[in-house]
DSSP file (Angstrom, degrees, kcal/mol; ACC not computed):
  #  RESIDUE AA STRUCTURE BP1 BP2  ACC     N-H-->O    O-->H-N    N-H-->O    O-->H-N    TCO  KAPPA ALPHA  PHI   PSI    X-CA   Y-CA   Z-CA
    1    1 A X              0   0    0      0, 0.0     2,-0.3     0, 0.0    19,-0.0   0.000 360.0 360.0 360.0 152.7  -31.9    3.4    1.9
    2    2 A X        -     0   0    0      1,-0.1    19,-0.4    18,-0.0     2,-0.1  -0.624 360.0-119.0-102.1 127.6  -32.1    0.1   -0.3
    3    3 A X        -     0   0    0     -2,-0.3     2,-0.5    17,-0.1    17,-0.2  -0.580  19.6-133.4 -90.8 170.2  -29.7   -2.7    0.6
    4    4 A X  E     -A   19   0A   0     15,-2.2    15,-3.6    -2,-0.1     2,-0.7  -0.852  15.2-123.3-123.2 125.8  -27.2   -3.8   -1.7
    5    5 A X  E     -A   18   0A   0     -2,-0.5     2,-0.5    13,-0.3    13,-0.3  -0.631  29.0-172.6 -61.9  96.0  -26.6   -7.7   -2.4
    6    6 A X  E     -A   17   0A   0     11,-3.4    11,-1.6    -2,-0.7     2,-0.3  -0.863   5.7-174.2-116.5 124.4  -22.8   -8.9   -1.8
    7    7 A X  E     +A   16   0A   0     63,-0.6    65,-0.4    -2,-0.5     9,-0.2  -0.812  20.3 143.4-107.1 165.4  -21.6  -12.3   -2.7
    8    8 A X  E     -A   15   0A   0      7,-1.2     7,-3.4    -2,-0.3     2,-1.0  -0.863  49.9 -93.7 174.3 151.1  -18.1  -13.3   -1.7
    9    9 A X  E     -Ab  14  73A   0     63,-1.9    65,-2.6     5,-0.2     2,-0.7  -0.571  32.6-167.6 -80.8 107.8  -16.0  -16.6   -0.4
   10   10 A X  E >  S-Ab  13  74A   0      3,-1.9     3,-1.0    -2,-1.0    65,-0.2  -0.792  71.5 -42.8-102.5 120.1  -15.6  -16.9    3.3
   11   11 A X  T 3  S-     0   0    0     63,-2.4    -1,-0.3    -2,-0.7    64,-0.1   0.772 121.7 -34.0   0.8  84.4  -13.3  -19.2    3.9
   12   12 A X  T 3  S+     0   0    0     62,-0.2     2,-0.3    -3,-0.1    -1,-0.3   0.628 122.1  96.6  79.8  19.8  -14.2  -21.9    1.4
   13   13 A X  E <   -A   10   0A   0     -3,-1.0    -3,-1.9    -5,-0.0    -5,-0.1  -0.898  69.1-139.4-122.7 100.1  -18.0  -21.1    1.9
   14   14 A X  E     +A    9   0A   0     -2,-0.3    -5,-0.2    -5,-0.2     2,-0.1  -0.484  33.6 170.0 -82.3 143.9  -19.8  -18.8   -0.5
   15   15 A X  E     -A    8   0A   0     -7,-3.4    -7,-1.2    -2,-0.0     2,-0.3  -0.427  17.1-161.0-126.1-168.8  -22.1  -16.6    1.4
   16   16 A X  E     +A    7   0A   0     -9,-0.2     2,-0.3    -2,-0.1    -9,-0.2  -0.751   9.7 174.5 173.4 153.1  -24.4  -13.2    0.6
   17   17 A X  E     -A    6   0A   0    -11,-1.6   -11,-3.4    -2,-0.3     2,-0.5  -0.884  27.7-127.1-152.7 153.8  -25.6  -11.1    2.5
   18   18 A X  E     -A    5   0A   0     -2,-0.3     2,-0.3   -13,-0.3   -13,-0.3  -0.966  36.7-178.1-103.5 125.2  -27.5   -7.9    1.8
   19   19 A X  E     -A    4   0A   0    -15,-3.6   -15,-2.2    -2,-0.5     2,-0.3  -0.830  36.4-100.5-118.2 157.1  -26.1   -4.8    3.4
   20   20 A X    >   -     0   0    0     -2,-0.3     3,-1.6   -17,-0.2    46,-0.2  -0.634  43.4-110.5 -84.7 159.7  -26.6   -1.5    3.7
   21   21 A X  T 3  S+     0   0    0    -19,-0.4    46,-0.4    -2,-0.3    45,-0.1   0.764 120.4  41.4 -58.9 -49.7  -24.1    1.0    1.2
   22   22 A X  T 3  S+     0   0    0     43,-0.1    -1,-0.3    44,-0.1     2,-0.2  -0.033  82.3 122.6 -76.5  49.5  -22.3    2.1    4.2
   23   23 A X    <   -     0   0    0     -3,-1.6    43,-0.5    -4,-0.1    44,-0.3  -0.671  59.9-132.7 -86.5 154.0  -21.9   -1.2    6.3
   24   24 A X     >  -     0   0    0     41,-0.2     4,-0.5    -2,-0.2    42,-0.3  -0.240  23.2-111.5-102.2 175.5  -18.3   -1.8    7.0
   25   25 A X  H  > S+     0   0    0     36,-1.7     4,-3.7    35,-0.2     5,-0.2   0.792 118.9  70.0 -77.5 -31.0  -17.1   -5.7    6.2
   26   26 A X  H >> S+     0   0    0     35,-1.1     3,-1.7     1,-0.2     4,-0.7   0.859 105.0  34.4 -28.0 -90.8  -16.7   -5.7   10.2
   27   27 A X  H 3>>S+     0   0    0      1,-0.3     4,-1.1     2,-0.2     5,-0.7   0.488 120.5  53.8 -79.3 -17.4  -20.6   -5.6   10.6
   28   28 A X  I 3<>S+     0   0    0     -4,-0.5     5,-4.0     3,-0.2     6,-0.3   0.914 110.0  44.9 -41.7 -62.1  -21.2   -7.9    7.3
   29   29 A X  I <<5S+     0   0    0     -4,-3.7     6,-0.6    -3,-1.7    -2,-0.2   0.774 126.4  27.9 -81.2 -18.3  -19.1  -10.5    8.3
   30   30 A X  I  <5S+     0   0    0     -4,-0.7     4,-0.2    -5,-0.2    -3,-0.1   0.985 124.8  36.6 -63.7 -69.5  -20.5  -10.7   12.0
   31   31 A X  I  <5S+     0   0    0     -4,-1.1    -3,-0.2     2,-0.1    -2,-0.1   0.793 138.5  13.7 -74.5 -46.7  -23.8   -9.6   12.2
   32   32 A X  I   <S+     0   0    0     -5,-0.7    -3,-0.2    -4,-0.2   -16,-0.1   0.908 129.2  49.7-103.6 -41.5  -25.1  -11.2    8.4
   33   33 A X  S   <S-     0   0    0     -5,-4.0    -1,-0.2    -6,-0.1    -3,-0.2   0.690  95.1-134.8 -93.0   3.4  -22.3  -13.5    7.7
   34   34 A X        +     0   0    0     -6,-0.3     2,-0.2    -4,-0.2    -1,-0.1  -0.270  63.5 119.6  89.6 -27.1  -21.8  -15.6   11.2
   35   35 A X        +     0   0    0     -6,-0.6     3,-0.2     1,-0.2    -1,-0.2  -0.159  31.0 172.9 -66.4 115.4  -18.0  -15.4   11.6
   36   36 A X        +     0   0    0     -2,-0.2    -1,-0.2    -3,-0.1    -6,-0.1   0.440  51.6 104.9 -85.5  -9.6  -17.1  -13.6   14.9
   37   37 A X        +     0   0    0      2,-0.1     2,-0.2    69,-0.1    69,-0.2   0.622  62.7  73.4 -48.1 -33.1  -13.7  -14.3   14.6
   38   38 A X  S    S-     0   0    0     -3,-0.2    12,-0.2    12,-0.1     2,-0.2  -0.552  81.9-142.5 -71.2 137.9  -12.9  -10.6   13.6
   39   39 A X        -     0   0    0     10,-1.3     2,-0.8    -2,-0.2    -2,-0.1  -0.641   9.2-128.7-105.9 169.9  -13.2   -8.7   16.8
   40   40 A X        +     0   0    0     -2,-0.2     2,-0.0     1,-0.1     0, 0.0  -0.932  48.3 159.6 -94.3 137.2  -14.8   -4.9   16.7
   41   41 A X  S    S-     0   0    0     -2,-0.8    -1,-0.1    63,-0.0    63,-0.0   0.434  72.3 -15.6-120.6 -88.1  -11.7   -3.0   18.9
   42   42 A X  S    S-     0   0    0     -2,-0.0    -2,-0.1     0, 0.0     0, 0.0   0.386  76.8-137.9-152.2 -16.2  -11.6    0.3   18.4
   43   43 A X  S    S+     0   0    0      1,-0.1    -3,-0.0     2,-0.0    17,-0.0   0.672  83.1  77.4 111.1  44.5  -13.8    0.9   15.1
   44   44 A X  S    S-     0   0    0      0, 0.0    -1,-0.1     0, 0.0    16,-0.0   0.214 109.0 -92.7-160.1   5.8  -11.4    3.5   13.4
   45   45 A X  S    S+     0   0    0      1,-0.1    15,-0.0     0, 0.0    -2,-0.0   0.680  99.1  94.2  96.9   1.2   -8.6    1.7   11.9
   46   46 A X  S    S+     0   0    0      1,-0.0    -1,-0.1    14,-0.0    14,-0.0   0.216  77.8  52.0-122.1  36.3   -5.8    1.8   14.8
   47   47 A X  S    S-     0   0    0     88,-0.1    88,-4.0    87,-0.0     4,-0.0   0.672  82.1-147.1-124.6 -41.4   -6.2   -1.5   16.8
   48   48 A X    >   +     0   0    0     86,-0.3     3,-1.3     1,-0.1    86,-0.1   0.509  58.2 124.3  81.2   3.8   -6.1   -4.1   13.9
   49   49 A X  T 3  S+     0   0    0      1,-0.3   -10,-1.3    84,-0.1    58,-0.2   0.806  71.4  55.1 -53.6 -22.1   -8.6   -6.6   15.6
   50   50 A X  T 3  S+     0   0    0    -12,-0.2    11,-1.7    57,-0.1     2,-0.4   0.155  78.6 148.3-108.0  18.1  -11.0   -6.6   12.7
   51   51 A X  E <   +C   60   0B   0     -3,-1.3    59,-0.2     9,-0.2     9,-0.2  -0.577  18.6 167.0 -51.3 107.0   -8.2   -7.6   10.5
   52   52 A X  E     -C   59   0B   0      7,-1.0     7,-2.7    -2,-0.4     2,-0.5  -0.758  32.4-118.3-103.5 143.6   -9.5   -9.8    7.5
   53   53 A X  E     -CD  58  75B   0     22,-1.1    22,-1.8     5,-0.2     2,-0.5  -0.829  20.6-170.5-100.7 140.9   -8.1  -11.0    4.3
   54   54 A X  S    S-     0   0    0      3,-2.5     3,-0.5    -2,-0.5    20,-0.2  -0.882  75.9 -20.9-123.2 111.4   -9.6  -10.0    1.3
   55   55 A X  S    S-     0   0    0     -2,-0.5    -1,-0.2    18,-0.5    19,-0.1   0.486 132.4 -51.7  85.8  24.0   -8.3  -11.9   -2.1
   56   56 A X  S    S+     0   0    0      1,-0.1     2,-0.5    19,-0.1    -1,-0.2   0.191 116.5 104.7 118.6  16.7   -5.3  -12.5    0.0
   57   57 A X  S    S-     0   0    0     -3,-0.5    -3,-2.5     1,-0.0    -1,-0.1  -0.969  72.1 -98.3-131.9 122.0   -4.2   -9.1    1.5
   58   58 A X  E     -C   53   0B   0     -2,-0.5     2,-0.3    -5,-0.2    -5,-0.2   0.013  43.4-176.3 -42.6 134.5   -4.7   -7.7    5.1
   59   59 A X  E     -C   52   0B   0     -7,-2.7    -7,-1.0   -11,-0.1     2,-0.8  -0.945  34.1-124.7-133.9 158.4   -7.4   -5.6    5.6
   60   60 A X  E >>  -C   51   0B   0     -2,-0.3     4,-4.2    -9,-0.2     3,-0.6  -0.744  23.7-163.1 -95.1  97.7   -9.3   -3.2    8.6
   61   61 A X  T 34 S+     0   0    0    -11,-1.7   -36,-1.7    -2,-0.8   -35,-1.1   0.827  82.7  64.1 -54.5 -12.1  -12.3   -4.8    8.3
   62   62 A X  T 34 S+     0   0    0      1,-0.3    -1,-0.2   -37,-0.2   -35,-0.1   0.909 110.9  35.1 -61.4 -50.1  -13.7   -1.4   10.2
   63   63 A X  T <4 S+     0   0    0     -3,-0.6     2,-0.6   -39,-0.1    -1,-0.3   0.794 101.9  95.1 -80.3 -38.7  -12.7    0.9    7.4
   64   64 A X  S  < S-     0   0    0     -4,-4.2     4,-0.2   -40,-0.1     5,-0.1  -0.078  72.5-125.6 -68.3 103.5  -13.5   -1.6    4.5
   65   65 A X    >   -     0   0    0     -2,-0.6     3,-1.1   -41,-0.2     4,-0.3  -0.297   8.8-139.5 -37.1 131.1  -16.9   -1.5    2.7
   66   66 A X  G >> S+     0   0    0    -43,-0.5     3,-1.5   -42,-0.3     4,-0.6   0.926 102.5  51.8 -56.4 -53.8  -18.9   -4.5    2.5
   67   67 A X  G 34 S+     0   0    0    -46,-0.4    -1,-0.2   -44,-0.3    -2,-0.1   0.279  95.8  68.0 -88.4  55.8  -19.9   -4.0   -0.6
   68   68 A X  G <4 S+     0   0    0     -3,-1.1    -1,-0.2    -4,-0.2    -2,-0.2   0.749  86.0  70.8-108.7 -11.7  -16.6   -3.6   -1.7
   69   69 A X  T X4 S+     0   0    0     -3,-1.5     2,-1.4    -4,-0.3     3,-1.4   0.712  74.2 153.0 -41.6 -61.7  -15.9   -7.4   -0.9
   70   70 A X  T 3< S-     0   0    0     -4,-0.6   -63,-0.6     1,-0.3   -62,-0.2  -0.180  74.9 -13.4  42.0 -17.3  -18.2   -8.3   -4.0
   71   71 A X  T 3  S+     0   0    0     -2,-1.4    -1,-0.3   -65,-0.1   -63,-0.2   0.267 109.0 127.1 132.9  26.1  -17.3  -11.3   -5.4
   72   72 A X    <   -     0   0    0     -3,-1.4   -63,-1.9   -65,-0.4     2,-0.3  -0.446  63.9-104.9-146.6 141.4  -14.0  -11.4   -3.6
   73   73 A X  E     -b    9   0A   0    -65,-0.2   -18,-0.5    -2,-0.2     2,-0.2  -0.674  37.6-167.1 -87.6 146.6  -12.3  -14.4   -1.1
   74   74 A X  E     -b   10   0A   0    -65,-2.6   -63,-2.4    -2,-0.3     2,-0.2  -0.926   4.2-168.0-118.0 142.9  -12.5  -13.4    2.5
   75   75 A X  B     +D   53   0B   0    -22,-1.8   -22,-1.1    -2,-0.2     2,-0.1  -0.671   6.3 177.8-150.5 119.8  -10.5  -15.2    5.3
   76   76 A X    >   -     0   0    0     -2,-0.2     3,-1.3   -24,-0.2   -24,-0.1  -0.307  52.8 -95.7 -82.9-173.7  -10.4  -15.4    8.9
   77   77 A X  G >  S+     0   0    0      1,-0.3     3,-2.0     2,-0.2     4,-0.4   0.822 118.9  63.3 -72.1 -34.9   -9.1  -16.6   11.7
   78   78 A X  G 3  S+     0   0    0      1,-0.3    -1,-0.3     2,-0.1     4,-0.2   0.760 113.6  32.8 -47.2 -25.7  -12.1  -19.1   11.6
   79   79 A X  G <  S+     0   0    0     -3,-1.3    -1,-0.3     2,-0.1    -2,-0.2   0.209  88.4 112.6-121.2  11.5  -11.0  -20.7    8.4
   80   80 A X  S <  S+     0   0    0     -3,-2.0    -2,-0.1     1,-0.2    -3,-0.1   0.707  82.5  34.4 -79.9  -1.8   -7.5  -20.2    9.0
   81   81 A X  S    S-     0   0    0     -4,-0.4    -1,-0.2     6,-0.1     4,-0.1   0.849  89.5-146.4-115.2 -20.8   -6.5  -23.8    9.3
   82   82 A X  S    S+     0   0    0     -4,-0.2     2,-0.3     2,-0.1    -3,-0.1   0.714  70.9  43.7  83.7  13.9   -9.0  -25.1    6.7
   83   83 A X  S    S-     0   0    0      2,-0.3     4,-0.2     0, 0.0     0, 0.0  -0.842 104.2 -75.9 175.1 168.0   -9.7  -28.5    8.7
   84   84 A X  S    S+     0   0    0     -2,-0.3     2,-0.1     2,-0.1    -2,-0.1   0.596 106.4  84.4 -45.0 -31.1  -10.2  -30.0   12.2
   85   85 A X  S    S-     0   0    0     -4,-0.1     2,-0.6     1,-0.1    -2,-0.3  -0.427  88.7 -97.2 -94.8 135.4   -6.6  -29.5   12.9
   86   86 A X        -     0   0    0     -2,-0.1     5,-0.3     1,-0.1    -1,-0.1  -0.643  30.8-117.1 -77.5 117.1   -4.8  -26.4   14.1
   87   87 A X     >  -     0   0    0     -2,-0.6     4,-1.7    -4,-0.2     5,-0.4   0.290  26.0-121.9 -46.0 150.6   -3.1  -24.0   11.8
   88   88 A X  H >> S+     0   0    0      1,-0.3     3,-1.8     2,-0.2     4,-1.1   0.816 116.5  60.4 -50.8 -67.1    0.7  -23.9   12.6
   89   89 A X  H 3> S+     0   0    0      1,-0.3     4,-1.6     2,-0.2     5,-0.4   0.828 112.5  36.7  -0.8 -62.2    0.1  -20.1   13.2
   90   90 A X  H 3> S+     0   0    0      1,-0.2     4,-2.0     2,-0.2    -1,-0.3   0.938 112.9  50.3 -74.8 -29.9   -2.6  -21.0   16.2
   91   91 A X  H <X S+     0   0    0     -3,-1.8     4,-0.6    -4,-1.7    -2,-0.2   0.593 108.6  62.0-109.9  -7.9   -1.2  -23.9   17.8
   92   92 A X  H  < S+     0   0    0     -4,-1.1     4,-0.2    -5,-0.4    -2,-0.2   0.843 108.1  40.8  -9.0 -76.0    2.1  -21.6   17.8
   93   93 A X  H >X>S+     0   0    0     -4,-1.6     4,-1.4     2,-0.2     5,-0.9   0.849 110.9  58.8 -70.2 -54.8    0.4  -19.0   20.0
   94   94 A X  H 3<5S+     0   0    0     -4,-2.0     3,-0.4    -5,-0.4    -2,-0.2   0.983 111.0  35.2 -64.3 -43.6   -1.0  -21.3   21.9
   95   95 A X  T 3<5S+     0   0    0     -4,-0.6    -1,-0.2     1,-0.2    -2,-0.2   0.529 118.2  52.5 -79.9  -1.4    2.0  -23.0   23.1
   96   96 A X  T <45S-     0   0    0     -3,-0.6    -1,-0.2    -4,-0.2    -2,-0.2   0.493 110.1-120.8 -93.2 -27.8    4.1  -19.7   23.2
   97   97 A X  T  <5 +     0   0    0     -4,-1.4    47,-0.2    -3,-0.4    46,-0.2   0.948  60.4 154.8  68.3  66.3    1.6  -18.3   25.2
   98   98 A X      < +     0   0    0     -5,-0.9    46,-0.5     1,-0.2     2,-0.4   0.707  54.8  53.6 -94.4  -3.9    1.2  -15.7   22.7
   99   99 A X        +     0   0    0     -6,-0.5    -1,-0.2     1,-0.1    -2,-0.1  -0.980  57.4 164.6-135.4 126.8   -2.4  -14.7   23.3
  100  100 A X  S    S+     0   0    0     -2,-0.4    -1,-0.1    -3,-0.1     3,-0.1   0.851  84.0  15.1 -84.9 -92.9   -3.2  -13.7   26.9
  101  101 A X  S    S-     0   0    0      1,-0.2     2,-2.7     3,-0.0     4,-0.1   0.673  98.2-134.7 -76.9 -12.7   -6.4  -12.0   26.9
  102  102 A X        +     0   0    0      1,-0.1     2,-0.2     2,-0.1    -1,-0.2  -0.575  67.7 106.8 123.7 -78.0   -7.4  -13.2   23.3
  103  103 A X  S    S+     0   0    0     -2,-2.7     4,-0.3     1,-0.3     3,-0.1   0.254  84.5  34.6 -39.2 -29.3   -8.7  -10.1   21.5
  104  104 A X  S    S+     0   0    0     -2,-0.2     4,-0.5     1,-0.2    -1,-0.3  -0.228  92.6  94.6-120.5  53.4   -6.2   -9.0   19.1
  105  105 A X  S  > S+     0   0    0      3,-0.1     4,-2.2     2,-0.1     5,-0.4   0.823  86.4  49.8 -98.9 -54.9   -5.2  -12.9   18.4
  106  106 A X  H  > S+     0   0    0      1,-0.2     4,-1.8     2,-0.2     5,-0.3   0.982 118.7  42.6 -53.0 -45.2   -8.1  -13.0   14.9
  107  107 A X  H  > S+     0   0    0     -4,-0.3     4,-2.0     2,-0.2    -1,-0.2   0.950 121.8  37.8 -87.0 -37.0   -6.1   -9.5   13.7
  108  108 A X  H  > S+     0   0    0     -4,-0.5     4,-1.2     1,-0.2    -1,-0.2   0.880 120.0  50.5 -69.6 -26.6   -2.2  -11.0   14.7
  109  109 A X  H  X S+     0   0    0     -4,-2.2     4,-0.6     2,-0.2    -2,-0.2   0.753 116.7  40.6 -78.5 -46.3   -3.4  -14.5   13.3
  110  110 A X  H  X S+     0   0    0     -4,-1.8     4,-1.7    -5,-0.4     3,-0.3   0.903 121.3  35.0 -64.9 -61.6   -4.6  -13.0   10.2
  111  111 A X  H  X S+     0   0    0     -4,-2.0     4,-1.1    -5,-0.3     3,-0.3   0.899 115.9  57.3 -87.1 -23.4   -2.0  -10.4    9.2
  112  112 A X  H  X S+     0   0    0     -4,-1.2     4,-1.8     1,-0.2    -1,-0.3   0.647 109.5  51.4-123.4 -43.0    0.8  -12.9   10.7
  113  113 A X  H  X S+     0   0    0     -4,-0.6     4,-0.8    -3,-0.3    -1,-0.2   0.689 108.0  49.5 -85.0 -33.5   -1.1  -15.4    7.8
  114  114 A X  H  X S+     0   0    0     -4,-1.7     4,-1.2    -3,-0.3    -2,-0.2   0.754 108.1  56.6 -67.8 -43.1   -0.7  -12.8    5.0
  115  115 A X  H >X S+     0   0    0     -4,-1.1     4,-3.0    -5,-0.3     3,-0.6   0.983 115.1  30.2 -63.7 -49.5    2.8  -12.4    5.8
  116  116 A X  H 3< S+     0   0    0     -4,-1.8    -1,-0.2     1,-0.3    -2,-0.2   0.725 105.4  65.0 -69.9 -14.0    4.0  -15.8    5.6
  117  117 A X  H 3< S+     0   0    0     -4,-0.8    -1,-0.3     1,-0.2     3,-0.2   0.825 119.1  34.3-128.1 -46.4    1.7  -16.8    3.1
  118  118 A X  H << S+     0   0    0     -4,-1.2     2,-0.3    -3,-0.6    -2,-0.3   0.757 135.9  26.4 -61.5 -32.4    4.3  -13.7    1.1
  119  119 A X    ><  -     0   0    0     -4,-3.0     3,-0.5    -5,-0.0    -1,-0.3  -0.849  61.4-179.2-171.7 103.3    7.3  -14.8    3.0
  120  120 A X  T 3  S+     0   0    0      1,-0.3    35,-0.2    -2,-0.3     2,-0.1   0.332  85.5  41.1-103.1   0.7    7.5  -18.0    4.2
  121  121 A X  T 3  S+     0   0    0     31,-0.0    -1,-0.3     2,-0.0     2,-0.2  -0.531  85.5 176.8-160.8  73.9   11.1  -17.4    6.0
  122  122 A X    <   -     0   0    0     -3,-0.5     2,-0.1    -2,-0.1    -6,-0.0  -0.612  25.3-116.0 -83.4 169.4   10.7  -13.9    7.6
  123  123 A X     >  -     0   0    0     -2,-0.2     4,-1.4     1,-0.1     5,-0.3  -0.311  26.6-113.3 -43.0 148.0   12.8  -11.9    9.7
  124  124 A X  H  > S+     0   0    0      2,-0.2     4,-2.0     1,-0.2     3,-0.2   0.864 127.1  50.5 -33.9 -54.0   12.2  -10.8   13.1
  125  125 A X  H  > S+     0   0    0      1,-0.2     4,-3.0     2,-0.2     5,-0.3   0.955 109.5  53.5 -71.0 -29.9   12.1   -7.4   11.4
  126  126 A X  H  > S+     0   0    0      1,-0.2     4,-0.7     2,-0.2    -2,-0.2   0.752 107.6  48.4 -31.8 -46.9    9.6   -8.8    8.9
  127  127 A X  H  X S+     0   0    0     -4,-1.4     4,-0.9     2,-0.2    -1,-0.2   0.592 107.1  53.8 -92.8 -37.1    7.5   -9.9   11.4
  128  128 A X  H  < S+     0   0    0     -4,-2.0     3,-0.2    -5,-0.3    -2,-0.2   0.919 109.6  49.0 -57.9 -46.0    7.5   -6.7   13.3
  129  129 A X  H >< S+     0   0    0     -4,-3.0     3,-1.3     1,-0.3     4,-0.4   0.876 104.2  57.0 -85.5 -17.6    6.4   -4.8   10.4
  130  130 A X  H 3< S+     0   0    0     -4,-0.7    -1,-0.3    -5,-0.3     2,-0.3   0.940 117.5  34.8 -58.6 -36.8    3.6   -7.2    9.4
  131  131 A X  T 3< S+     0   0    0     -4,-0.9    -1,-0.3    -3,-0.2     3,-0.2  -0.491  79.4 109.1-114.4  43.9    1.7   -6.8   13.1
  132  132 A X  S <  S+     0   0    0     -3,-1.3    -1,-0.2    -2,-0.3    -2,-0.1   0.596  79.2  53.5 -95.3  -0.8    2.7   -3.2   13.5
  133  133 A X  S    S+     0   0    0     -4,-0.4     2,-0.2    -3,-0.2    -1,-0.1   0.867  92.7  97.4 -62.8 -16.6   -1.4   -2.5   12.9
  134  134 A X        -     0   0    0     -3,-0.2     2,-0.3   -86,-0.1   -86,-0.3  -0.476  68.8-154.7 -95.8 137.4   -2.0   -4.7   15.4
  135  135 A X        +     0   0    0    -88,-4.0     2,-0.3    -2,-0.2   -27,-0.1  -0.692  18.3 169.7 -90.3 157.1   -2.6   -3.4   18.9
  136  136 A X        +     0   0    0     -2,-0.3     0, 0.0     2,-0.1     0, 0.0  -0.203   9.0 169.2-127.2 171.9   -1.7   -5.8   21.8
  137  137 A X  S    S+     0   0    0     -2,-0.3    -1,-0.1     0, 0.0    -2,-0.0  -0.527  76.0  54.2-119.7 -20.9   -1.7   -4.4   25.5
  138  138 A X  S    S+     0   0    0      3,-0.0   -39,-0.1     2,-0.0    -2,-0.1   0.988 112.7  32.8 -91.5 -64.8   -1.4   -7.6   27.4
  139  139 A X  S    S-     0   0    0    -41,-0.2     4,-0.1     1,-0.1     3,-0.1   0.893  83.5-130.8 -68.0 -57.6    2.1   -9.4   25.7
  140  140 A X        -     0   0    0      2,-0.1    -1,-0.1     1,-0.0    -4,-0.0   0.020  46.6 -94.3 106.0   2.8    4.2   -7.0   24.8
  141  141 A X  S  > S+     0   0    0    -43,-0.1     4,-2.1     4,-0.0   -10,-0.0   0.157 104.9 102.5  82.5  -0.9    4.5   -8.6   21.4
  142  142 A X  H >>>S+     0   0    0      2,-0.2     4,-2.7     3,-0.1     5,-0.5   0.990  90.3  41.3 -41.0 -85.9    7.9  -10.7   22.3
  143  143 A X  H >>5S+     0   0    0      1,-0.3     4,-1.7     2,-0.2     3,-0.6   0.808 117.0  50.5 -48.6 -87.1    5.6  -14.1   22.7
  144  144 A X  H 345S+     0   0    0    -46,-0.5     4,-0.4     2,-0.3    -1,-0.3   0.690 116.6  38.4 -19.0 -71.7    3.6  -13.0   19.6
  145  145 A X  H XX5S+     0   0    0     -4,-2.1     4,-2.3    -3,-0.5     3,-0.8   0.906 111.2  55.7 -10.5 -80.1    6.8  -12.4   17.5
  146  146 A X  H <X5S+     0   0    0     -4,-2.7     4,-2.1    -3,-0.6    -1,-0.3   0.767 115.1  47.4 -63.7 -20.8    8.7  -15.5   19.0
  147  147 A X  H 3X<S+     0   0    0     -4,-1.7     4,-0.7    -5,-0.5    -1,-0.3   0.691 105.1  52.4 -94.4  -1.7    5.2  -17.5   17.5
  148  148 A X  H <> S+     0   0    0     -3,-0.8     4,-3.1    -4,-0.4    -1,-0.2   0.839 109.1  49.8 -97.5 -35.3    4.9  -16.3   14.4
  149  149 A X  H  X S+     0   0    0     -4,-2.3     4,-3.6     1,-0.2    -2,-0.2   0.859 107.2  56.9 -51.1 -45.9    8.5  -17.2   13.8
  150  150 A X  H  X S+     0   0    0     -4,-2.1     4,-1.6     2,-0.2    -1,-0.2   0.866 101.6  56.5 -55.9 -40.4    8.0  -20.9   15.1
  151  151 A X  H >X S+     0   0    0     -4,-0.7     3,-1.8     1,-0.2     4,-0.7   0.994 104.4  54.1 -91.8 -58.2    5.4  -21.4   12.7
  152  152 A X  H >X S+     0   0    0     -4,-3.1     3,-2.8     1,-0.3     4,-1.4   0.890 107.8  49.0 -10.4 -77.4    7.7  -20.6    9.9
  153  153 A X  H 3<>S+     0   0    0     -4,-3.6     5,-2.6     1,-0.3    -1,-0.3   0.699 108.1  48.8 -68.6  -8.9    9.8  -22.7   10.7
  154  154 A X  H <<5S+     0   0    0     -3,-1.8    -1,-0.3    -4,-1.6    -2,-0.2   0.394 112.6  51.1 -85.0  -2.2    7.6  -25.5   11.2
  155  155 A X  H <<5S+     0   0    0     -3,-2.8    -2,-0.2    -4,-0.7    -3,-0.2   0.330 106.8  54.5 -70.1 -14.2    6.0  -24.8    7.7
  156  156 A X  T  <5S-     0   0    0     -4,-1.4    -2,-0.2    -5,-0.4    -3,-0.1   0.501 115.2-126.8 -92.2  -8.1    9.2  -24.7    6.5
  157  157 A X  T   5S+     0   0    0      1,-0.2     2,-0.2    -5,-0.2    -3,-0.2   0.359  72.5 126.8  36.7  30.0    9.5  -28.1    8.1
  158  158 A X      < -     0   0    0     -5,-2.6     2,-0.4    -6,-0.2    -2,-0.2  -0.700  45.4-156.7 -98.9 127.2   12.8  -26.6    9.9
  159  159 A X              0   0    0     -2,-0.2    -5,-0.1     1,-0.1    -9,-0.0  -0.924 360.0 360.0-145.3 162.6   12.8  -26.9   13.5
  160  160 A X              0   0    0     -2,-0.4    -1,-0.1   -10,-0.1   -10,-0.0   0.458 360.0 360.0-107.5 360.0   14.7  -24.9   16.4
């Protein structure tokens, strides 16, 4: 089968990559485009590690076609702060000690980045329903929650 030529902006970088017609964005953006930030979990669409944005809306990179990406912004957790400096969103979780074992920190970091980026002063319930793709198993998604909220309000320049 002939691969198919996909260009697209990975955080601030324009890349291409050739893929084959059913490569996922997962195995695009790992394997061809460098980023590793996206994890593989569970590689059916109910774990939310491989969560990526594509033109600004969360996506399962597992499920998503590469070349469906096309000419399309991508962003991950790799590009989420966009300079040396850590996005409020990350330096959040780290000081909340919202990511334990790591792994679903690119997919909470991500969809958690989508929300606010829509709603820059959610709710608790907001905030729930933005991560419910997300699996966690280690926090129990309090700490997660309580970080995503902080970083609102420190975008907001608000603080509690």
């Amino acid at each position: 089968m002939a691969k198919v030529p996909v260009t697209f902006t990975l955080n601030d970088a324009e890349t291409g990559v050739f893929v084959d017609p059913a490569e996922n964005l997962l195995e695009a953006l790992r394997r061809k485009g460098g980023d590793l930030s996206p994890k593989y979990g569970c590689g059916q669409g109910t774990c939310g590690a491989c969560t990526v944005m594509v033109d600004g809306a969360p996506v399962l990179g597992c499920l998503t076609l590469a070349q469906t990406a096309n000419g399309k912004r991508i962003d991950t957790t790799r590009g989420l702060s966009g300079g040396p400096d850590l996005h409020a969103l990350q330096q959040c979780f780290m000081e909340g000690f919202a990511a334990q074992c790591g792994f679903c920190s690119p997919g909470m970091l991500v969809a958690a980045k989508a929300l606010l980026d829509k709603n820059p002063r959610p709710t608790r319930e907001d905030v729930t329903e933005a991560i419910s793709g997300n699996l966690c198993r280690c926090t129990g998604y309090q700490p997660i929650v309580d970080a995503i909220l902080e970083a609102a309000n420190r975008l907001n320049g608000r603080t509690v």
